[in-house]
TORVEXDREN-152410 format. One record per residue (C-alpha): x, y, z; residue number from 1. Coordinates in nm, 4 decimals, always signed. Layout:
[rec [X,Y,Z],NUM];
...
END
This chain:
[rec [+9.7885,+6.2989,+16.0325],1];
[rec [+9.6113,+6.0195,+16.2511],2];
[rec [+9.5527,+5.7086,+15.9693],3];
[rec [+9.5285,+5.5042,+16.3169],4];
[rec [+9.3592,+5.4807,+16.6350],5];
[rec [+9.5333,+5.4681,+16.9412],6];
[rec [+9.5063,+5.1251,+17.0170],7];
[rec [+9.6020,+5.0378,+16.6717],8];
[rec [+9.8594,+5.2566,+16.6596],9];
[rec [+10.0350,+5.1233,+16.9694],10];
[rec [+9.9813,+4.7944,+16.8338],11];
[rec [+10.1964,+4.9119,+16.5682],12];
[rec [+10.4638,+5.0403,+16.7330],13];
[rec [+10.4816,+4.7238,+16.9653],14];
[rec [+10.5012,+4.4913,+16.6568],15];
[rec [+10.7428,+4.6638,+16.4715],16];
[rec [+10.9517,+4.9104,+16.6529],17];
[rec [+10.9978,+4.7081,+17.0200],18];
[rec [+11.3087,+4.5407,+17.0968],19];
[rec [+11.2543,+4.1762,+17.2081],20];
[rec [+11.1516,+4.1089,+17.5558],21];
[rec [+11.3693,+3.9818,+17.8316],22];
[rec [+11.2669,+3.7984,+18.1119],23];
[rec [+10.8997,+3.9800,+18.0977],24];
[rec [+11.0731,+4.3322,+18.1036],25];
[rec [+10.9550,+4.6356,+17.8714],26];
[rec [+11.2650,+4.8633,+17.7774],27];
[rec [+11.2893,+5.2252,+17.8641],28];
[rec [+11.2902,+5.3079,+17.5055],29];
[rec [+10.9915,+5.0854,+17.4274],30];
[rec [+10.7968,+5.2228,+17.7327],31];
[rec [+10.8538,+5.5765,+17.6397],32];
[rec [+10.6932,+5.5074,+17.2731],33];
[rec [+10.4127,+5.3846,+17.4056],34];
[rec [+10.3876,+5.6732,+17.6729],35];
[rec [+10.3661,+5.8973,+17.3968],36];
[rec [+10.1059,+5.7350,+17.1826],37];
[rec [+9.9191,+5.8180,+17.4959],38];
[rec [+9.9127,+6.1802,+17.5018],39];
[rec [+9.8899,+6.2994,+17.1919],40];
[rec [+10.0485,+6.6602,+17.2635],41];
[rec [+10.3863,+6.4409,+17.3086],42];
[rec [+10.3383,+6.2358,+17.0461],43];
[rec [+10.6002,+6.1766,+16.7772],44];
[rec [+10.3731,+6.2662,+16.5214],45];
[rec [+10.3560,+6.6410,+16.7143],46];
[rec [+10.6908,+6.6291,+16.8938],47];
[rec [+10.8441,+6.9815,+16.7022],48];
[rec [+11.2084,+6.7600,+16.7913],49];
[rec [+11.0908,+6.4472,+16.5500],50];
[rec [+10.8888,+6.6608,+16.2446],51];
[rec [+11.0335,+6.8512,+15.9579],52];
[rec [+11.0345,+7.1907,+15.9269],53];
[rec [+10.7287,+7.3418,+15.7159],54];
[rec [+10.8221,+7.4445,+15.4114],55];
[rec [+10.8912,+7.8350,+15.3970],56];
[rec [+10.6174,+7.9946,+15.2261],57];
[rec [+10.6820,+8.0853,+14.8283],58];
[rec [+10.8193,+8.4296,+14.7965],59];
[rec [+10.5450,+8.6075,+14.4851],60];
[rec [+10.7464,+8.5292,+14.1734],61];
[rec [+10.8239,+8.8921,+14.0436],62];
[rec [+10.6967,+8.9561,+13.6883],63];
[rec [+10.9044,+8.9894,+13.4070],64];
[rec [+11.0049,+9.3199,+13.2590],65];
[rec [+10.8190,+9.2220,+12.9480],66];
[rec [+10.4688,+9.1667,+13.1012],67];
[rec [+10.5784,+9.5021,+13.2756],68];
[rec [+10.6106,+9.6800,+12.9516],69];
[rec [+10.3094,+9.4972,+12.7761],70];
[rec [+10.0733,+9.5693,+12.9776],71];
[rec [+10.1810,+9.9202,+13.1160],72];
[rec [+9.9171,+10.1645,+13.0312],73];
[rec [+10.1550,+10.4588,+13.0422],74];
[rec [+10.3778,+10.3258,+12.7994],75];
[rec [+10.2829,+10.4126,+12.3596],76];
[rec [+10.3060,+10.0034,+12.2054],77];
[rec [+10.5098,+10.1064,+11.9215],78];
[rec [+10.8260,+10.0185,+11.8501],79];
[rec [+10.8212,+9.7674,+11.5523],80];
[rec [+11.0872,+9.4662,+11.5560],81];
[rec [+11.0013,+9.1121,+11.4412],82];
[rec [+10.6989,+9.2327,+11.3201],83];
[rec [+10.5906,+9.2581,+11.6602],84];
[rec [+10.5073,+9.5758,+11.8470],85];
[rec [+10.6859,+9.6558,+12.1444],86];
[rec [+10.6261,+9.9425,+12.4653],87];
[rec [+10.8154,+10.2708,+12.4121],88];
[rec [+11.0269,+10.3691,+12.7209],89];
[rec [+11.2204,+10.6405,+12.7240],90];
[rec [+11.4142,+10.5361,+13.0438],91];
[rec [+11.5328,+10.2185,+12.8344],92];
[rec [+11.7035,+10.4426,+12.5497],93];
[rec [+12.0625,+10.3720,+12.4201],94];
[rec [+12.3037,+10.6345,+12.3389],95];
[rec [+12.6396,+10.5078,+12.1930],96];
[rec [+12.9620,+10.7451,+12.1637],97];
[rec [+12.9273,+11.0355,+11.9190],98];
[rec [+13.0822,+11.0035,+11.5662],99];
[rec [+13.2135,+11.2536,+11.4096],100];
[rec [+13.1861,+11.2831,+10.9857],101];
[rec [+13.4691,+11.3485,+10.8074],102];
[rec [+13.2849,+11.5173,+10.5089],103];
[rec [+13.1421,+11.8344,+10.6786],104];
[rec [+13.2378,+11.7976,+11.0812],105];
[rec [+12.9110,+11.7243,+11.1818],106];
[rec [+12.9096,+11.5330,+11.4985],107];
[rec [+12.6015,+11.2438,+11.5476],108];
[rec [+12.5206,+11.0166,+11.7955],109];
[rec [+12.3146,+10.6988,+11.7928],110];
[rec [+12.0180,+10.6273,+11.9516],111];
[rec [+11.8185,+10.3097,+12.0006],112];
[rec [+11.6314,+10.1334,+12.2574],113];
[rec [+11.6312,+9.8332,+12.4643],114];
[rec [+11.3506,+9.5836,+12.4595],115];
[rec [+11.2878,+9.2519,+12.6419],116];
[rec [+11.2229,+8.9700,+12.3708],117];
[rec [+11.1328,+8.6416,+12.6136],118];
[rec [+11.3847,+8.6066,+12.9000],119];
[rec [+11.6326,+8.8553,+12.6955],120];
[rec [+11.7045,+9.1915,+12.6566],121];
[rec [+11.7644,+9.3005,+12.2907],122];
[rec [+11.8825,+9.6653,+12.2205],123];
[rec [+11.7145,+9.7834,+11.8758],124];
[rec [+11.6577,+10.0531,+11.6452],125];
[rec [+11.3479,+10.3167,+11.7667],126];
[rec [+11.1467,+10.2531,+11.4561],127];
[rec [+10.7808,+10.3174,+11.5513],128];
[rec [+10.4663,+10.3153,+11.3974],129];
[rec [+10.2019,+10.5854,+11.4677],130];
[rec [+9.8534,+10.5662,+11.4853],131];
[rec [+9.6210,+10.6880,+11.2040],132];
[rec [+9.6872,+11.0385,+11.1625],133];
[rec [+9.5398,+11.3466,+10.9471],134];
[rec [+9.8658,+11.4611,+10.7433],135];
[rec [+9.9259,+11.8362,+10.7553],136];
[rec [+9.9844,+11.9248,+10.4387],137];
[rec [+10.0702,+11.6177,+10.2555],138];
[rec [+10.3794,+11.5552,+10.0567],139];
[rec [+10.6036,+11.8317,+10.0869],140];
[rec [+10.9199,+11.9015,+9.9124],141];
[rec [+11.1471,+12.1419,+9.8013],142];
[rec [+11.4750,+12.0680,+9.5674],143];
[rec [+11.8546,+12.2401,+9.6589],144];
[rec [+12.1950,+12.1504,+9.4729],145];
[rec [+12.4169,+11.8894,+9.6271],146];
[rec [+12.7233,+12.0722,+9.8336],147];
[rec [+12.9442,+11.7613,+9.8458],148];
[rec [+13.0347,+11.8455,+9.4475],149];
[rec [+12.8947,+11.5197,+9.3106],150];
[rec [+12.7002,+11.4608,+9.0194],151];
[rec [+12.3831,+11.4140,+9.2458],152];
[rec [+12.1045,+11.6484,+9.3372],153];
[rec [+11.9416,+11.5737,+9.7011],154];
[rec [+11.5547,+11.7322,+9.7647],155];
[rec [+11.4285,+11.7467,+10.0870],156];
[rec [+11.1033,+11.5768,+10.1661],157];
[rec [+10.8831,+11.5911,+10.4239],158];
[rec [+10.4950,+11.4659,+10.5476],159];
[rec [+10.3778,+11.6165,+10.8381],160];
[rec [+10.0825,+11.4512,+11.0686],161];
[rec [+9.8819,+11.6015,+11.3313],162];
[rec [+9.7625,+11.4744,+11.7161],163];
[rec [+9.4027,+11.4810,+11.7872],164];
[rec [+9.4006,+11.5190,+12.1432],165];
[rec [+9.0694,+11.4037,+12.2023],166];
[rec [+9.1628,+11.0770,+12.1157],167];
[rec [+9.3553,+10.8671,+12.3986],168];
[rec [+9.5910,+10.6757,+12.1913],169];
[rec [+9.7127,+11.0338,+12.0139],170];
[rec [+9.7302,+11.2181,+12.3442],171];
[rec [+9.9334,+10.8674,+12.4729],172];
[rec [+10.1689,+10.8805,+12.1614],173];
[rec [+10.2548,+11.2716,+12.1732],174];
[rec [+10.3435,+11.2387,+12.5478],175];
[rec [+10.5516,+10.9299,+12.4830],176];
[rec [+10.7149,+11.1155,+12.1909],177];
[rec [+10.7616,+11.4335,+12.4637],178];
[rec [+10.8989,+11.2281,+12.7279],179];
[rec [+11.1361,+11.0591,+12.4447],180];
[rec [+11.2601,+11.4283,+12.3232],181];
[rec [+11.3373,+11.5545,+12.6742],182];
[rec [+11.5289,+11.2338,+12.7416],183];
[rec [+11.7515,+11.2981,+12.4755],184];
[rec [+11.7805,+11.6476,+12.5733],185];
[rec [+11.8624,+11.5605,+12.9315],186];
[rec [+12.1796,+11.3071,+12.8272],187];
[rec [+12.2824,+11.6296,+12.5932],188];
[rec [+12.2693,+11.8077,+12.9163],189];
[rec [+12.4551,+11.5521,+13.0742],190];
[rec [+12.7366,+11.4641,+12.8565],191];
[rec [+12.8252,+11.8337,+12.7505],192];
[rec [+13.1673,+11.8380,+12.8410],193];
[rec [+13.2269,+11.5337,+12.6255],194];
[rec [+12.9774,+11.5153,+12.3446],195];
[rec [+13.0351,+11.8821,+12.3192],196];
[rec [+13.3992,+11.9501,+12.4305],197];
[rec [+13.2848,+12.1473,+12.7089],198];
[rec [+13.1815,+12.4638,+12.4420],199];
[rec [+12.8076,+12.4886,+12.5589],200];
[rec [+12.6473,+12.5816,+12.8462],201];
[rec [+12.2835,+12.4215,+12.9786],202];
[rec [+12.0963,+12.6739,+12.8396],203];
[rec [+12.2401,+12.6797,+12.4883],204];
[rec [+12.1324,+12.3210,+12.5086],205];
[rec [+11.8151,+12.3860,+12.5625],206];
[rec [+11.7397,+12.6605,+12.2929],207];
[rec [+11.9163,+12.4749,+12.0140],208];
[rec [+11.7478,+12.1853,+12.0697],209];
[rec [+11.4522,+12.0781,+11.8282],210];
[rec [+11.2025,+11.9247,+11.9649],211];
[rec [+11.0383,+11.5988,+11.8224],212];
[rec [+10.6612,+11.7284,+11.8791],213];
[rec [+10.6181,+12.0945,+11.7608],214];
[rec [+10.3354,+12.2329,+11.9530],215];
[rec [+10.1894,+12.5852,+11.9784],216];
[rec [+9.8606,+12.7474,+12.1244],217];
[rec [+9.7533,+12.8756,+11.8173],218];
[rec [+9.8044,+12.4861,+11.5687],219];
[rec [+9.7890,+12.1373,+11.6782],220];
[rec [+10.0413,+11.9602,+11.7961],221];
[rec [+10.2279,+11.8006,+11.5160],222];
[rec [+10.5522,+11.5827,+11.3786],223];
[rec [+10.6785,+11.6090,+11.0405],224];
[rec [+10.8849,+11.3283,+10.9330],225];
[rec [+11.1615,+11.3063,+10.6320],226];
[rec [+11.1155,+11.1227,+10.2944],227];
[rec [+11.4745,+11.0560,+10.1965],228];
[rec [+11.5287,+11.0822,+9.8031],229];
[rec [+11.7884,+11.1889,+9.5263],230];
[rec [+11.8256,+11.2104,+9.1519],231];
[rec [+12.1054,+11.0749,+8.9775],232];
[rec [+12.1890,+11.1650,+8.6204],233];
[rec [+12.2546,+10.7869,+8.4157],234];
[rec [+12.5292,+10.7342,+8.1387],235];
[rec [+12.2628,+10.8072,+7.8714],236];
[rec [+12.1709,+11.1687,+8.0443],237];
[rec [+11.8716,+11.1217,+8.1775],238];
[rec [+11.7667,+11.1949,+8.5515],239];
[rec [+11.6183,+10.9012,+8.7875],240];
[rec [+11.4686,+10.9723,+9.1216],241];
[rec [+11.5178,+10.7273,+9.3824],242];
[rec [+11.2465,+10.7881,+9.6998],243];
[rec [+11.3420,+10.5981,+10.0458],244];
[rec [+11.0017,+10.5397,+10.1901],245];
[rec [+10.7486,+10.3144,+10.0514],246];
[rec [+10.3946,+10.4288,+10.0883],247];
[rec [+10.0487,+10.1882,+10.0268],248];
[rec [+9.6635,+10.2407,+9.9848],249];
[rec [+9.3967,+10.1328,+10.2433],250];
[rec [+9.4364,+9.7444,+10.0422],251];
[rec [+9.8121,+9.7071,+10.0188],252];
[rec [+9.8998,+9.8321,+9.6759],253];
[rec [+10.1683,+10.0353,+9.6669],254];
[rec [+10.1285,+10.3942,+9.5713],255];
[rec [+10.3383,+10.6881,+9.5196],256];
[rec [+10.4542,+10.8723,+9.8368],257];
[rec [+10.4140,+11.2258,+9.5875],258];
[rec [+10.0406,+11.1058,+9.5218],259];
[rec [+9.9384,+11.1610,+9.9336],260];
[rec [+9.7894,+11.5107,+9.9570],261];
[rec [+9.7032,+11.7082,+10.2529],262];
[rec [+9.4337,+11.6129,+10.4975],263];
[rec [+9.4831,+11.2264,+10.4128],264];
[rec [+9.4141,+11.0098,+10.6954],265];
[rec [+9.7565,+10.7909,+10.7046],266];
[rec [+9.9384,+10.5753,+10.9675],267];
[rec [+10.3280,+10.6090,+10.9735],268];
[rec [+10.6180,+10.3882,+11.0458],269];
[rec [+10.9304,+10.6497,+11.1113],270];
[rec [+11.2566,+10.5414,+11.2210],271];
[rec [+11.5088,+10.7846,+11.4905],272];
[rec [+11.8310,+10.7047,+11.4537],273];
[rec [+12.0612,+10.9630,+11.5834],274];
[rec [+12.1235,+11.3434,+11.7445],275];
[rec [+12.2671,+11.4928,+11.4976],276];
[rec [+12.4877,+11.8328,+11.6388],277];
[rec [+12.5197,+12.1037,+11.3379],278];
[rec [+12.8508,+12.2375,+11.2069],279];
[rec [+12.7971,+12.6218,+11.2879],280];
[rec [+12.6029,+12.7370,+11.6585],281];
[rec [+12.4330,+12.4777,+11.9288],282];
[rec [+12.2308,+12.3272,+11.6672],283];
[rec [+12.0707,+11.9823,+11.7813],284];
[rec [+11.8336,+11.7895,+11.5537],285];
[rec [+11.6171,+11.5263,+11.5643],286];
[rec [+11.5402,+11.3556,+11.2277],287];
[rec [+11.2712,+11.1143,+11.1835],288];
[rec [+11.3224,+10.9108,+10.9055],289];
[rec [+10.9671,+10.8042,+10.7412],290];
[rec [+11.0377,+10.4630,+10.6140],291];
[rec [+10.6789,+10.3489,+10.5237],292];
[rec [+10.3179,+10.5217,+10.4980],293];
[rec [+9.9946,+10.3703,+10.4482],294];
[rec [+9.7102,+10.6111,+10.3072],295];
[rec [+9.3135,+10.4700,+10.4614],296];
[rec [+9.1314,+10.8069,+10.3485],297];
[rec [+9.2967,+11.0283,+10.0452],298];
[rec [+9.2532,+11.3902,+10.1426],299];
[rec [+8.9033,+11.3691,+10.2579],300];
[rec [+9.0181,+11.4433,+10.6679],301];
[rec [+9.0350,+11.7399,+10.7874],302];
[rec [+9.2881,+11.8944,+11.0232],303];
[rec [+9.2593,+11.9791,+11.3965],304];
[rec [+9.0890,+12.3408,+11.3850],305];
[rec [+9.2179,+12.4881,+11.7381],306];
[rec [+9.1406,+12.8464,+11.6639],307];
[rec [+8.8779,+13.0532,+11.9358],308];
[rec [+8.5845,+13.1802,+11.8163],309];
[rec [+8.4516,+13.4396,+12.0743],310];
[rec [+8.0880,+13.6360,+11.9554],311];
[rec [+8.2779,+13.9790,+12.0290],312];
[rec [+8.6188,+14.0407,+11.8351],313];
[rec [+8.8635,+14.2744,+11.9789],314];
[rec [+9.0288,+14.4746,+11.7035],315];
END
């Protein structure tokens, strides 16, 4: 920077950085300042030996995982925690050591997934909430007789929903769901000889493994989730049924999961815990436990008609 002329600026240097004069003589070290002040290419103020180094040039901060997941495009925004809505990725899923139940043998393992909440990473249950979806068929349920020889009867419930593929955020959500299922399939794959004490082969894997999305040419794509409930008989006799998942109309109220009939428009919040391996074959499920449902439209949507219609049938 040049704040001074050169005649001020060896005025300067005379006043303040010259050593006193003896008998009328200039010193070496005072007559090589002023030298310099002369030519500016060997001036202090350019001399590489007197200035500081430049500053090395900012390396681009990397972005953080969470602005990664945030804003990927790829990635299904779903996973519910804090009452915040996280990205889905499969890559980040835990698996912990399989348990095996004392009961019946059954052999589980749990899954969750791995999230970045500010400058942490939290690992967290996959409970996810779905976009608004056509239900299949409503609220389905059969009863069956307890086998554990208890005074309780257990009914299996289910809701099924349905992907529109021509909307983007379905089509996003059933291959998130995909790529989810064939990660879990993959770590079966990979941990055979431990998870399943070396009994199975690759490809018994791979047939006895259910799927999360059930697709088909001939229906649309669909998931059916699990409504956990059970009677129990009270001292006085009487049976009370207890239902797991909560379900609410288009303005909060809650409603009766039983009351949501087929071709409702409903959005979903299911929870996946765990593989669960089954007592008897290669026999790998993956339930989705439907925690909450909220009902916008009761029964007036209609399902995903994928059938051909050709002006000359072929008998």
């Amino acid at each position: 920077m040049n704040y001074f002329s050169a005649k001020k600026k060896r005025y300067f240097l005379k006043k303040n950085l010259a050593p006193k004069k003896i008998a009328g003589k200039k010193s070496k070290k005072f007559r090589s300042i002023i030298s310099s002040t002369t030519n500016p290419e060997a001036s202090m103020f350019n001399n590489p030996t007197t200035m500081m180094p430049p500053p090395a040039p900012r390396e681009p901060q990397k972005k953080m995982r969470r602005m990664m997941d945030n804003n990927n495009p790829n990635l299904y925004k779903g996973i519910m925690y804090n009452n915040k809505k996280y990205s889905l990725d499969p890559d980040r899923l835990v698996f912990n050591e399989p348990k095996k139940n004392p009961k019946n043998g059954s052999v589980s393992v749990t899954v969750k997934i791995a999230i970045t909440v500010g400058n942490k990473e939290v690992v967290v249950p996959l409970e996810i909430q779905t976009p608004k979806m056509v239900t299949k068929r409503g609220y389905d349920s059969y009863a069956g007789d307890s086998k554990d020889g208890g005074n309780a009867t257990f009914t299996s419930n289910t809701l099924s929903v349905e992907f529109d593929e021509t909307k983007k955020n379905h089509l996003l959500f059933k291959q998130t769901m995909v790529a989810i299922s064939e990660k879990c399939k993959e770590e079966c794959i990979k941990n055979q000889a431990t998870w399943f004490k070396g009994k199975v082969n690759t490809g018994a894997i791979e047939c006895g493994f259910a799927d999360m999305v059930r697709d088909s040419e001939m229906y649309a794509a669909s998931m059916r989730y699990k409504i956990y409930s059970y009677t129990r008989k009270a001292v006085n006799g009487e049976k009370k049924v207890f239902v797991e998942t909560d379900a609410f109309d288009v303005n909060g109220e809650e409603i009766s999961v039983k009351d949501i009939s087929g071709g409702s428009l409903v959005r979903c919040m299911f929870e996946f815990r765990q593989l669960y391996f089954g007592t008897t074959g290669v026999n790998i499920y993956t339930p989705m436990r439907l925690k909450q449902v909220k009902q916008y439209v009761a029964g007036a949507q209609k399902g995903v008609d994928r059938f051909i219609e050709s002006d000359e049938e072929q008998e």
